[in-house]
PQR file of N, CA, C, O and H, with PARSE charges and radii, in Angstrom:
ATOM      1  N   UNK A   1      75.455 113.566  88.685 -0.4000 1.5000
ATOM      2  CA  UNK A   1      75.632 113.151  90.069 -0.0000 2.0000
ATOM      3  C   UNK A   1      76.010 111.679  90.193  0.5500 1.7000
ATOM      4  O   UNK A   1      76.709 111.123  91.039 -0.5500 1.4000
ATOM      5  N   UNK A   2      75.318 111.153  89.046 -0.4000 1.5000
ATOM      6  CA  UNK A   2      76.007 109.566  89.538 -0.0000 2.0000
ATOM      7  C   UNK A   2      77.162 109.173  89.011  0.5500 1.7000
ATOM      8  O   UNK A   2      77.692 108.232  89.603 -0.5500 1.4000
ATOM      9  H   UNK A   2      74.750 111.606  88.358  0.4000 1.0000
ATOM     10  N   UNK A   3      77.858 109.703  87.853 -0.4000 1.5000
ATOM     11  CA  UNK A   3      79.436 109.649  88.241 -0.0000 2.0000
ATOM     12  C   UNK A   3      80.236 110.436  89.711  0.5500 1.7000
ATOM     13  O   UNK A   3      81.075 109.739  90.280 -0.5500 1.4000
ATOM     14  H   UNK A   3      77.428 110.467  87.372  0.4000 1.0000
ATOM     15  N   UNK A   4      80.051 111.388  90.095 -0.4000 1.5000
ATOM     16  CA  UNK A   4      80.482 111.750  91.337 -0.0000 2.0000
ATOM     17  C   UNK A   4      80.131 110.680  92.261  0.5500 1.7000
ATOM     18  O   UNK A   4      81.130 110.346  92.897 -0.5500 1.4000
ATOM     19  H   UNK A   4      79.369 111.955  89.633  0.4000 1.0000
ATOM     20  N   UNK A   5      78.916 109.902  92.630 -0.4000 1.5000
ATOM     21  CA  UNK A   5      78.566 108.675  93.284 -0.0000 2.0000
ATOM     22  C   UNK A   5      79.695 107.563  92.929  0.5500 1.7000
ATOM     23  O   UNK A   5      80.432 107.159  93.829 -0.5500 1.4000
ATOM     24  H   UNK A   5      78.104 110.173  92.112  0.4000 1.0000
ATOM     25  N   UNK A   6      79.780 107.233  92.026 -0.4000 1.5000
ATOM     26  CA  UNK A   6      80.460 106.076  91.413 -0.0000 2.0000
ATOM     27  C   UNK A   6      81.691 106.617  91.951  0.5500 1.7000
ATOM     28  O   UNK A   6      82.075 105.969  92.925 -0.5500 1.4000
ATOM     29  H   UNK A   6      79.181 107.562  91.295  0.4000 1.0000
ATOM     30  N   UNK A   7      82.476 107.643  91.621 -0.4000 1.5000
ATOM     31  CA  UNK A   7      83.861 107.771  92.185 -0.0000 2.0000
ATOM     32  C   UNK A   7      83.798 107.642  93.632  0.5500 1.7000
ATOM     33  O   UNK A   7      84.494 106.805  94.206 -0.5500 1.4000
ATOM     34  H   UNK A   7      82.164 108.170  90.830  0.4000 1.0000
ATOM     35  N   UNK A   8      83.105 108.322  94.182 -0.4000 1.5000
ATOM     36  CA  UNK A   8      83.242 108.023  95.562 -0.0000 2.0000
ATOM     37  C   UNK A   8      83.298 106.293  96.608  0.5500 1.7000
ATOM     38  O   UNK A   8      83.635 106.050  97.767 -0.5500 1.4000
ATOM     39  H   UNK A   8      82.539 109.002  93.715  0.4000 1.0000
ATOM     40  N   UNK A   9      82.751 105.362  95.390 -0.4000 1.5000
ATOM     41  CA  UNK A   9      82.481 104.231  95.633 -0.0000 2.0000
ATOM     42  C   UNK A   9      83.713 103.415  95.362  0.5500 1.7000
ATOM     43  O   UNK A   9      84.006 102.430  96.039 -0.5500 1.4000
ATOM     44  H   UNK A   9      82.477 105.559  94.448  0.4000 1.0000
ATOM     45  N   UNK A  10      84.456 103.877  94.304 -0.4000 1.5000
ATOM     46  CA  UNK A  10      85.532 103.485  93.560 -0.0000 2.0000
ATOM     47  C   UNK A  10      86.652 103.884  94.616  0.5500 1.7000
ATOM     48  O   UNK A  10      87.460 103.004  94.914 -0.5500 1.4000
ATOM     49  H   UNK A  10      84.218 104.678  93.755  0.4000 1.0000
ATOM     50  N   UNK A  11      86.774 105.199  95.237 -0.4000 1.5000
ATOM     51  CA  UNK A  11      87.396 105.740  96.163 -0.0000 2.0000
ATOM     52  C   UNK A  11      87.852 105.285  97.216  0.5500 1.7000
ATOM     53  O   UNK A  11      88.975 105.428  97.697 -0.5500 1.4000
ATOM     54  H   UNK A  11      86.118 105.914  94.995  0.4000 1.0000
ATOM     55  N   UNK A  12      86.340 104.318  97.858 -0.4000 1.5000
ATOM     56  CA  UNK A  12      85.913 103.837  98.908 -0.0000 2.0000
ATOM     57  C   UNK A  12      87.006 102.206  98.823  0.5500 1.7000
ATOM     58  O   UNK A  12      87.850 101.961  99.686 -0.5500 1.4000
ATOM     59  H   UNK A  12      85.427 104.201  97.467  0.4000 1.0000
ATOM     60  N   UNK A  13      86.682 101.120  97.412 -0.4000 1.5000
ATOM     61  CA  UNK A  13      86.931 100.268  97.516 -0.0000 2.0000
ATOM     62  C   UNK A  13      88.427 100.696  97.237  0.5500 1.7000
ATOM     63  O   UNK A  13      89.040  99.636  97.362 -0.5500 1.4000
ATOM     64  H   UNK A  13      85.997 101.319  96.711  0.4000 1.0000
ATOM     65  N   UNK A  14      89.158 101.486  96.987 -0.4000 1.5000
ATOM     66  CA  UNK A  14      90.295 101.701  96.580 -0.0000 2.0000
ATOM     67  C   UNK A  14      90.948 101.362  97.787  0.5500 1.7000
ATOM     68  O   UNK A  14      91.665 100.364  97.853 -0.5500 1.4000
ATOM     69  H   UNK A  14      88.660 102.347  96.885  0.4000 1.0000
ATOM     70  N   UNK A  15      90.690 102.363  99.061 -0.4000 1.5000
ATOM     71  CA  UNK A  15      90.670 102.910 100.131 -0.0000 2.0000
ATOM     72  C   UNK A  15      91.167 100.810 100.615  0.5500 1.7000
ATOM     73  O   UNK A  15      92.040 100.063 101.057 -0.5500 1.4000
ATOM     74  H   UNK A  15      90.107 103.173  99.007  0.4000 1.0000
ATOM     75  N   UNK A  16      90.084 100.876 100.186 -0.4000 1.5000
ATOM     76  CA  UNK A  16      89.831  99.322 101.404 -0.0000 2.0000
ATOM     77  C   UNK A  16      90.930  98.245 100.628  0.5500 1.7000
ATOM     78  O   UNK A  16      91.128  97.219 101.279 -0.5500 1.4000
ATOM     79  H   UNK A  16      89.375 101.483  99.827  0.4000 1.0000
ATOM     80  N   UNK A  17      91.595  98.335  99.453 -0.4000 1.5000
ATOM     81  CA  UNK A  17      92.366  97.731  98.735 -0.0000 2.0000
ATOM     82  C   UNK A  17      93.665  97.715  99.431  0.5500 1.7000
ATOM     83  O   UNK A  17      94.487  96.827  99.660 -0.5500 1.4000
ATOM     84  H   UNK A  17      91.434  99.168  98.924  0.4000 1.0000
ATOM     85  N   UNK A  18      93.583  99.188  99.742 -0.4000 1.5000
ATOM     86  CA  UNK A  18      95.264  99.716 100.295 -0.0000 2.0000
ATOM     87  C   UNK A  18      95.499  99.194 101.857  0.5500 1.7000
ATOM     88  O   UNK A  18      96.618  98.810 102.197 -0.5500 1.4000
ATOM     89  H   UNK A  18      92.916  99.909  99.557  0.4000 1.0000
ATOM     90  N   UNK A  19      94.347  99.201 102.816 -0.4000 1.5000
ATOM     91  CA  UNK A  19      94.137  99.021 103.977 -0.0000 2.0000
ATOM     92  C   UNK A  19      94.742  97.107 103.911  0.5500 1.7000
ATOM     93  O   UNK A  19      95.599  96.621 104.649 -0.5500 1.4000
ATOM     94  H   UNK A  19      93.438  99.512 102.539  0.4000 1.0000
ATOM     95  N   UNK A  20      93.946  96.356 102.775 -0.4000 1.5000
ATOM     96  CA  UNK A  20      94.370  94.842 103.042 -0.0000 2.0000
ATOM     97  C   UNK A  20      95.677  94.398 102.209  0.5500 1.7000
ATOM     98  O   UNK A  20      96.096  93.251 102.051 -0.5500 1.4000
ATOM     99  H   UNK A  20      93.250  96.751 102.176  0.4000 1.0000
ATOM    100  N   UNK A  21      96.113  95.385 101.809 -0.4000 1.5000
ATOM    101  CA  UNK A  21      98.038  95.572 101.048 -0.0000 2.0000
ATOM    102  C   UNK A  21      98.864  95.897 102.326  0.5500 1.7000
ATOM    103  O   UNK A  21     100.027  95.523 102.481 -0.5500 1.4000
ATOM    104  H   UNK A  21      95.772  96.316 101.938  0.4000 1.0000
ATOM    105  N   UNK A  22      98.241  96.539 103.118 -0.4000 1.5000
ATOM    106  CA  UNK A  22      99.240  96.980 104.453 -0.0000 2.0000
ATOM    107  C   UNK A  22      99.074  95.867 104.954  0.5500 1.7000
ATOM    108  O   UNK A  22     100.156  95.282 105.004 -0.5500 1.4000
ATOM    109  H   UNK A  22      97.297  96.843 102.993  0.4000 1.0000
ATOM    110  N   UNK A  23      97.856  94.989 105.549 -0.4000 1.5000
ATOM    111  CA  UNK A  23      98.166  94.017 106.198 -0.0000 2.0000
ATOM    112  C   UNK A  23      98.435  92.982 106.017  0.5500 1.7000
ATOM    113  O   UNK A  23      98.455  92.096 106.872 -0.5500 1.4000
ATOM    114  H   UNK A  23      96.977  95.465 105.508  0.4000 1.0000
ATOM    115  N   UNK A  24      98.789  92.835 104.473 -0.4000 1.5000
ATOM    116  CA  UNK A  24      99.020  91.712 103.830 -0.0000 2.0000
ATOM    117  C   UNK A  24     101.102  91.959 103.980  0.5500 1.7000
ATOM    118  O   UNK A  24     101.883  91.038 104.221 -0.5500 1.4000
ATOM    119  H   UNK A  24      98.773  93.554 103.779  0.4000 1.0000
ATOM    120  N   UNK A  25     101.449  93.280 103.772 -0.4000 1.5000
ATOM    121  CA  UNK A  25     102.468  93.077 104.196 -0.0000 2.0000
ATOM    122  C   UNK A  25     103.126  93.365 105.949  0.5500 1.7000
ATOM    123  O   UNK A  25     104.282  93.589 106.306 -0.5500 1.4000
ATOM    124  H   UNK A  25     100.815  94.027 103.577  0.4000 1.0000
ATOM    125  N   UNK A  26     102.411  93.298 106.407 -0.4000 1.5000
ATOM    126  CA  UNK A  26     102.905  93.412 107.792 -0.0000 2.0000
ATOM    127  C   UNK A  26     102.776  91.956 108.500  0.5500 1.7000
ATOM    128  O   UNK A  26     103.033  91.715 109.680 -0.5500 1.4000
ATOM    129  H   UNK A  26     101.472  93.116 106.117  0.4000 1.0000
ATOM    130  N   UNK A  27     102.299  90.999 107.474 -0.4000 1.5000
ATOM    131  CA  UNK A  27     102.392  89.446 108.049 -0.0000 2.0000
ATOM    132  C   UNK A  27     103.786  88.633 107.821  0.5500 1.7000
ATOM    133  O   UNK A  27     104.293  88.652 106.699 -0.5500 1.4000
ATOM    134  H   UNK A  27     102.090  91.194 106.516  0.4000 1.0000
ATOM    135  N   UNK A  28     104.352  87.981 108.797 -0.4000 1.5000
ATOM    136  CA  UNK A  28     105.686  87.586 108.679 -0.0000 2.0000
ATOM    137  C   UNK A  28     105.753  87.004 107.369  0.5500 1.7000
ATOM    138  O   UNK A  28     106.797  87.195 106.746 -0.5500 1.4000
ATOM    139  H   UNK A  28     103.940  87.966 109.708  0.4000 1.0000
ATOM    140  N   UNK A  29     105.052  86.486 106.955 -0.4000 1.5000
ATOM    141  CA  UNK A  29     105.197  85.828 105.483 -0.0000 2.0000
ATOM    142  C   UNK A  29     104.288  85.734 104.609  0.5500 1.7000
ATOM    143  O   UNK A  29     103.577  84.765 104.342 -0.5500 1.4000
ATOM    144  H   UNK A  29     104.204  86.331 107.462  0.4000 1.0000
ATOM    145  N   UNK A  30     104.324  87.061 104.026 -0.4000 1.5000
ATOM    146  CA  UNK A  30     103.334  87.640 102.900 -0.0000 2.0000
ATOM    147  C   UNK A  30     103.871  86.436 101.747  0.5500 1.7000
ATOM    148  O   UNK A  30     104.868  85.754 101.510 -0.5500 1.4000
ATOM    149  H   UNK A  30     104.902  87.848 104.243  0.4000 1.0000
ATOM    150  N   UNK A  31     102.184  86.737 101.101 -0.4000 1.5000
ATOM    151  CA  UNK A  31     101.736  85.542  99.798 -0.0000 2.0000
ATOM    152  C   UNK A  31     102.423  87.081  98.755  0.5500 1.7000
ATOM    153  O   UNK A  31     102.115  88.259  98.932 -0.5500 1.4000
ATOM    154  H   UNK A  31     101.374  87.291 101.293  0.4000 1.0000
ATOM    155  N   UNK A  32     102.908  86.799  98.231 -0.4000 1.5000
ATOM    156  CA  UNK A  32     103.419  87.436  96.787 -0.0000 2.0000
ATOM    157  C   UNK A  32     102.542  87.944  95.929  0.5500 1.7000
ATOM    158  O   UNK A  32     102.475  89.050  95.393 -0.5500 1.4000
ATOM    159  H   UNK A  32     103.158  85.842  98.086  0.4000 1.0000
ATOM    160  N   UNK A  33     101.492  86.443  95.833 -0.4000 1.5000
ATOM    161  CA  UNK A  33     100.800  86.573  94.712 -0.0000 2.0000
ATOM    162  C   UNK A  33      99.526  87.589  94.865  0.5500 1.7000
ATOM    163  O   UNK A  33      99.166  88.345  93.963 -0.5500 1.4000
ATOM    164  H   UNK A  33     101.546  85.545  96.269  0.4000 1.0000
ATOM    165  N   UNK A  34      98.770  87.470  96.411 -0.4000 1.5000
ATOM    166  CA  UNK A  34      98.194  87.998  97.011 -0.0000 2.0000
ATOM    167  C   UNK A  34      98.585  89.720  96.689  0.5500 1.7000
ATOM    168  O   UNK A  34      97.803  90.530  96.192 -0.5500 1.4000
ATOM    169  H   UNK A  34      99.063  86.856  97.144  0.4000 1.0000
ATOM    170  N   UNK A  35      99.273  89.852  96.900 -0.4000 1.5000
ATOM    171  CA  UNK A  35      99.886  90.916  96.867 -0.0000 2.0000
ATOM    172  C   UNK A  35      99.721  91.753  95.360  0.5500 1.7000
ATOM    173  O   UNK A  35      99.249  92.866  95.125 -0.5500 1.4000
ATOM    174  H   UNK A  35      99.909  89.194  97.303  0.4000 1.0000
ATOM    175  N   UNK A  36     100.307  90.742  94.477 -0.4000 1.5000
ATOM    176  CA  UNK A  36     100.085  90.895  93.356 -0.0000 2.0000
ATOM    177  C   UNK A  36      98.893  91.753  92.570  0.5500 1.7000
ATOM    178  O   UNK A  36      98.808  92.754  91.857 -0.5500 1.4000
ATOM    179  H   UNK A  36     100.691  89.838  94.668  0.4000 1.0000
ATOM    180  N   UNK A  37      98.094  90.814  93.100 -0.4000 1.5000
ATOM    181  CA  UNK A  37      96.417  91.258  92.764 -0.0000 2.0000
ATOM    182  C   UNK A  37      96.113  91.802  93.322  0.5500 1.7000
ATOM    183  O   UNK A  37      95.039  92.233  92.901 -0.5500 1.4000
ATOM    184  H   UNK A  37      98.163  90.001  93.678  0.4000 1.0000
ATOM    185  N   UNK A  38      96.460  92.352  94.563 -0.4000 1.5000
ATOM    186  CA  UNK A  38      95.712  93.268  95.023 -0.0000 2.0000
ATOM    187  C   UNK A  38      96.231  94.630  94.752  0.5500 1.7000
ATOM    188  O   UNK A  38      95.443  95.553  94.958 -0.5500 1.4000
ATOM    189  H   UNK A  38      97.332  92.002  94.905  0.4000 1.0000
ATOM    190  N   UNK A  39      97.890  95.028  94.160 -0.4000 1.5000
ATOM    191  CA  UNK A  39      98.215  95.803  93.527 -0.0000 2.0000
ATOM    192  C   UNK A  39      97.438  96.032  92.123  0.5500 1.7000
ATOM    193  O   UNK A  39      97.308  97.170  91.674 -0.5500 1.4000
ATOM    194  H   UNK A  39      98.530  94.278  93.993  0.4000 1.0000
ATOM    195  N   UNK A  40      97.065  95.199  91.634 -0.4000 1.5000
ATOM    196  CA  UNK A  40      96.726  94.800  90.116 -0.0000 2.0000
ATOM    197  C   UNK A  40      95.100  95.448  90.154  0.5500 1.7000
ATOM    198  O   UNK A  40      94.559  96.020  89.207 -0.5500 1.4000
ATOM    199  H   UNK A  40      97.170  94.275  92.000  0.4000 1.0000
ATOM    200  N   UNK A  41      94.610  95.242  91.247 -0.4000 1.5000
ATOM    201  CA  UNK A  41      92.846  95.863  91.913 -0.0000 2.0000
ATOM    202  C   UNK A  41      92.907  96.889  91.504  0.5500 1.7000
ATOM    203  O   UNK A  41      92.339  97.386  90.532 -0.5500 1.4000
ATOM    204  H   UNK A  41      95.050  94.777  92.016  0.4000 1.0000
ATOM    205  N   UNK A  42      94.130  97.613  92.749 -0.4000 1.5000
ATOM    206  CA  UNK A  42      94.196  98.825  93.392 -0.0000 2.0000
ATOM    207  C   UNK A  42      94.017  99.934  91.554  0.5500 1.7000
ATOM    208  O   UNK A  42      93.176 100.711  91.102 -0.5500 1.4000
ATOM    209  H   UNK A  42      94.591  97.209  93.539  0.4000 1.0000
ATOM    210  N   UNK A  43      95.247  99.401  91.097 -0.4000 1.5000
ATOM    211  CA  UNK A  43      95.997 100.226  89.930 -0.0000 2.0000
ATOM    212  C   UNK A  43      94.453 100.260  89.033  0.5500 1.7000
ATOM    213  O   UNK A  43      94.086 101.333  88.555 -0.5500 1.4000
ATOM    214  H   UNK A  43      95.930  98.769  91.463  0.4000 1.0000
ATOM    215  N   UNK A  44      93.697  99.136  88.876 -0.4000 1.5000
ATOM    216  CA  UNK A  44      92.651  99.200  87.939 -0.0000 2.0000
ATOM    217  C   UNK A  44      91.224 100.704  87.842  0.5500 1.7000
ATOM    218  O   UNK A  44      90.672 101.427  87.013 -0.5500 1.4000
ATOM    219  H   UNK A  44      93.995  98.264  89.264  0.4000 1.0000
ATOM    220  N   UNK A  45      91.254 100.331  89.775 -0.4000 1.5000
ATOM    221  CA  UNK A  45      90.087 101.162  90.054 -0.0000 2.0000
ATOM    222  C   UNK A  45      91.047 102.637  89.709  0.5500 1.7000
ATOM    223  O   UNK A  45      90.841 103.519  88.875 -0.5500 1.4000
ATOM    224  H   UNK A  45      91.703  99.744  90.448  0.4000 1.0000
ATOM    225  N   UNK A  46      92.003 102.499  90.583 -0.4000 1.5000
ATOM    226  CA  UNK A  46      92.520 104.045  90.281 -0.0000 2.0000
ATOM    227  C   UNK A  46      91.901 104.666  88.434  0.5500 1.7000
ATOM    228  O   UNK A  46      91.162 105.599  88.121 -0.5500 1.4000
ATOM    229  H   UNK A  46      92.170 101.782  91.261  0.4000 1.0000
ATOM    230  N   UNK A  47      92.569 103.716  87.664 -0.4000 1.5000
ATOM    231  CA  UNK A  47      92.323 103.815  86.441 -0.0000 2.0000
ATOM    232  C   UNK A  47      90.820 104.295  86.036  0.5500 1.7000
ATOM    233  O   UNK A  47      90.507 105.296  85.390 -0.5500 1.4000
ATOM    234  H   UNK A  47      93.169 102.957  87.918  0.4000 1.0000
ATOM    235  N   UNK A  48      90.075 103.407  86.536 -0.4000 1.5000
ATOM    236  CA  UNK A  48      88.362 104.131  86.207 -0.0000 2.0000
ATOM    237  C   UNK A  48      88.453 105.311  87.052  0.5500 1.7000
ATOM    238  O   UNK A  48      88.257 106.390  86.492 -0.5500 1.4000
ATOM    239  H   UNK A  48      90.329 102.594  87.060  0.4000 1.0000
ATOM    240  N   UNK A  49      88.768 105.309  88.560 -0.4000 1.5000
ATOM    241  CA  UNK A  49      88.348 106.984  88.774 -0.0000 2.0000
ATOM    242  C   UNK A  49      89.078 107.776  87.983  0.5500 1.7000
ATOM    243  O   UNK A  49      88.331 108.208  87.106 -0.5500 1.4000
ATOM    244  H   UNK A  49      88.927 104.433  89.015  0.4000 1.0000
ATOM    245  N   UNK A  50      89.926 108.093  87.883 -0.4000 1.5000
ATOM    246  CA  UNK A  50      90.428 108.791  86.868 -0.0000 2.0000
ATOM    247  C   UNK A  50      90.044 109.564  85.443  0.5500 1.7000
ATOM    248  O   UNK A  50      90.283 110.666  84.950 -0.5500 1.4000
ATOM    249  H   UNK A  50      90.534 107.742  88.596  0.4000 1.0000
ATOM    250  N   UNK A  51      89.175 108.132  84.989 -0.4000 1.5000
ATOM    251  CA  UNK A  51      88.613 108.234  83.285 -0.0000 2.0000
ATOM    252  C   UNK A  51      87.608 108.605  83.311  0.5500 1.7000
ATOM    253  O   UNK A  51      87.015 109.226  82.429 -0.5500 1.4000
ATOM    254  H   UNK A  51      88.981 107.237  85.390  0.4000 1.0000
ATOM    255  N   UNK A  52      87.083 108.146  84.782 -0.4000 1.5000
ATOM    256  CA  UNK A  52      85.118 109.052  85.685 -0.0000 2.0000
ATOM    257  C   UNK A  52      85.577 110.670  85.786  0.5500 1.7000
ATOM    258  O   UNK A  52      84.957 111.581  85.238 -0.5500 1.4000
ATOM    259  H   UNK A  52      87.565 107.641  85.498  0.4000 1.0000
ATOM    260  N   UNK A  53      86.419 110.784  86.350 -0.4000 1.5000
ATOM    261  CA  UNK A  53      87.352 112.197  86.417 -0.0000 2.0000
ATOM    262  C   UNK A  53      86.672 112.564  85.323  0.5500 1.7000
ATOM    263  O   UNK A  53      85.490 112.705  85.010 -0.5500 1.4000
ATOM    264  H   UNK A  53      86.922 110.044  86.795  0.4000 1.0000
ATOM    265  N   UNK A  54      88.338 112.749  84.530 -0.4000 1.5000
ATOM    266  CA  UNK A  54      88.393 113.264  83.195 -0.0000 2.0000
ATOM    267  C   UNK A  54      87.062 113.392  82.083  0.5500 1.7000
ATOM    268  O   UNK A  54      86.936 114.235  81.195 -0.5500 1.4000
ATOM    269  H   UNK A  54      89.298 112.634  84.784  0.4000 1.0000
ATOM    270  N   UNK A  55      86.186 112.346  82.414 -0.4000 1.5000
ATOM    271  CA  UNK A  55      85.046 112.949  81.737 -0.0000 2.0000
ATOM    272  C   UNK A  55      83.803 114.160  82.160  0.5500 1.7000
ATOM    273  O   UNK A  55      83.083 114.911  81.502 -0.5500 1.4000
ATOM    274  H   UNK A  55      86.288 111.660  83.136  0.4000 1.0000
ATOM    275  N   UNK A  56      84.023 113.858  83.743 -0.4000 1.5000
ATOM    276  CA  UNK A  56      83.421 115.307  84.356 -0.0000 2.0000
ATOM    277  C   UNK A  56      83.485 116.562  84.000  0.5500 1.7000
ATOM    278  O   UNK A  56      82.579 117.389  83.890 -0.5500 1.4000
ATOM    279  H   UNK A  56      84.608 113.248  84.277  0.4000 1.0000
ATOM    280  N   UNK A  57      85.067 116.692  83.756 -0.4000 1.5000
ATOM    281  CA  UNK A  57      85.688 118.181  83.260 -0.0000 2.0000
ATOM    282  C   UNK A  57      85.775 118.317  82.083  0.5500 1.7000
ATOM    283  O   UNK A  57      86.215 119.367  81.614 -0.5500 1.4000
ATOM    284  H   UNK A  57      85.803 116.021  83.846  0.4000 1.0000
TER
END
């Protein structure tokens, strides 16, 4: 159960990664770098849920 917990948490901050990528580009003059890392977040967590996944099954 507490990997199913953990993904859901991972899910959660993923969630909230993508939400401040939209509004990072909907500002007349998005930071790049900003951007950067927060792609660089996003791609990481994806990566652990994934490997939380795959060890479930």
């Amino acid at each position: 159960m507490a990997v199913e917990s953990r993904i859901r948490e991972l899910g959660s901050r993923h969630h909230s990664i993508d939400e401040a990528i939209r509004d990072e580009l909907s500002r007349p003059s998005s930071d790049g770098a900003r951007l950067t890392e927060l792609k660089r977040r996003k791609l990481r967590l994806k990566e652990e849920m994934e490997a939380l996944r795959s060890r479930t099954h």
